[in-house]
N, C-alpha and C positions, 0 to 999 in steps of 0.2 A: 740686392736693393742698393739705390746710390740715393743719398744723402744731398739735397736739395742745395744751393749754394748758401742761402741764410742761415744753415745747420751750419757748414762747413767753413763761413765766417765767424759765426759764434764761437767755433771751437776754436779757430787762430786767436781772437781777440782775446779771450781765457787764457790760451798756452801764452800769446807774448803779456799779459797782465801777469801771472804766474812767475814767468822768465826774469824780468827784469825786478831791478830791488823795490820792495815794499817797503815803507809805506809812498815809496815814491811815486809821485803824475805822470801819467802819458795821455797822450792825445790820441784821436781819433785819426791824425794827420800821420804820425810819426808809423801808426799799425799798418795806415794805409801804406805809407812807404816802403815799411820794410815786408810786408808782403804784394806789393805791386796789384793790389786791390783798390776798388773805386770809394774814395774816399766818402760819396752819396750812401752805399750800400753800407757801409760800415756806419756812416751816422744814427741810421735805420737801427741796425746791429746793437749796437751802445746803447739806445734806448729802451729795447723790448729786454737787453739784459741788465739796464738800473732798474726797468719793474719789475723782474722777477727777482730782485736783491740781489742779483749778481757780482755788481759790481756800482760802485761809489762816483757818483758825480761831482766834483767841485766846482763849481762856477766861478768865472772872473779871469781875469788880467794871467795871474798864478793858475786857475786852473786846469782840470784835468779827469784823468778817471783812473782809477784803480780796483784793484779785487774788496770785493765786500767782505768774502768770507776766507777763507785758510783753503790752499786748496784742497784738501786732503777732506774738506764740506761741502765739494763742488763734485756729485756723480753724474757722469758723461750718458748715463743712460737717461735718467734725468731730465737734462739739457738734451738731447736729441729729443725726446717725448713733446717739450715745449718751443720746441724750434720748427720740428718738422712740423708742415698745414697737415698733410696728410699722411699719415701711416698705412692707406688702405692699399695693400700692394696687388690686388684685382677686383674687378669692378665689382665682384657677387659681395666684398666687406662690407659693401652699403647696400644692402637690400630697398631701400628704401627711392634709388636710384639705379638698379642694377635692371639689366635690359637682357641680362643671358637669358640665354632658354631653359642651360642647365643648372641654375640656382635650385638647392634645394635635393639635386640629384644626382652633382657628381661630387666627389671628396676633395678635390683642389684646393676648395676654401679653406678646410678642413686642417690640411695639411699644409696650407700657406700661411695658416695663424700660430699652427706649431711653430713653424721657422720663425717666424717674427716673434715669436716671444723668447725664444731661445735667444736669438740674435739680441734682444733686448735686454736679455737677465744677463749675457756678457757682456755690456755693457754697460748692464747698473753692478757687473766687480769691481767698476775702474773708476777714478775718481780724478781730477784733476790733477791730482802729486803725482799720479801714477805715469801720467800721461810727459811732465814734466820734469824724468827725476834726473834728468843731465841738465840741470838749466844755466849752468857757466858756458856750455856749447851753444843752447839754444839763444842767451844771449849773445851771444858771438855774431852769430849768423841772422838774429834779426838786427842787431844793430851798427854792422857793419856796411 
């Protein structure tokens, strides 16, 4: 399974919110930098995660954005669930839309749902602290 670019923003924008000191502002500008990411895409980014309480928007002259919550209240499985459009990893997940012939008769779905929620519960172990527990390095290397 590969993890859309909008999941895979979301999680940078977290780890470098996370990395650098709290309660301090960063911008959407400085994320885009230090990951060589399109500053458009991450505006986008920022937004879907201040409505999901993510993370804190200030407005103005001074502001910025920061983490909402403590990482260590931020699970990565979570935040993949609400990022990713689509979880359906072959077309039989949608019945509703599915055009195989063999929906309904062969065990692939079956067995593609197992995976996906495996794959899911290891990743609702991990939680943002987990993800960031070097963060004098990880500040390093994004703000250098």
């Amino acid at each position: 399974m590969q993890l859309t670019s909008y999941t895979d923003y979301s999680l940078r924008m977290l780890i470098y919110l996370a990395a650098v000191d709290q309660p301090k502002l960063s911008s959407i500008k400085q994320i885009s930098n230090a990951y060589h990411i399109s500053y458009n895409h991450l505006t986008k980014v920022g937004h879907e995660l201040s409505r999901l309480g993510l993370i804190e928007t200030v407005k103005g002259r001074n502001g910025g954005i920061r983490l909402a919550k403590d990482p260590e209240e931020i699970p990565i499985g979570w935040i993949v669930r609400r990022t990713e459009d689509n979880l359906d990893l072959v077309e039989c997940f949608d019945p509703e839309n599915s055009m195989c012939v063999l929906t309904g008769s062969c065990r692939l779905q079956s067995i593609l749902h197992e995976a996906l929620h495996a794959y899911l519960q290891v990743l609702d172990r991990y939680t943002l602290r987990d993800v960031t527990v070097n963060p004098e390095k990880l500040k390093e290397l994004l703000l250098s």
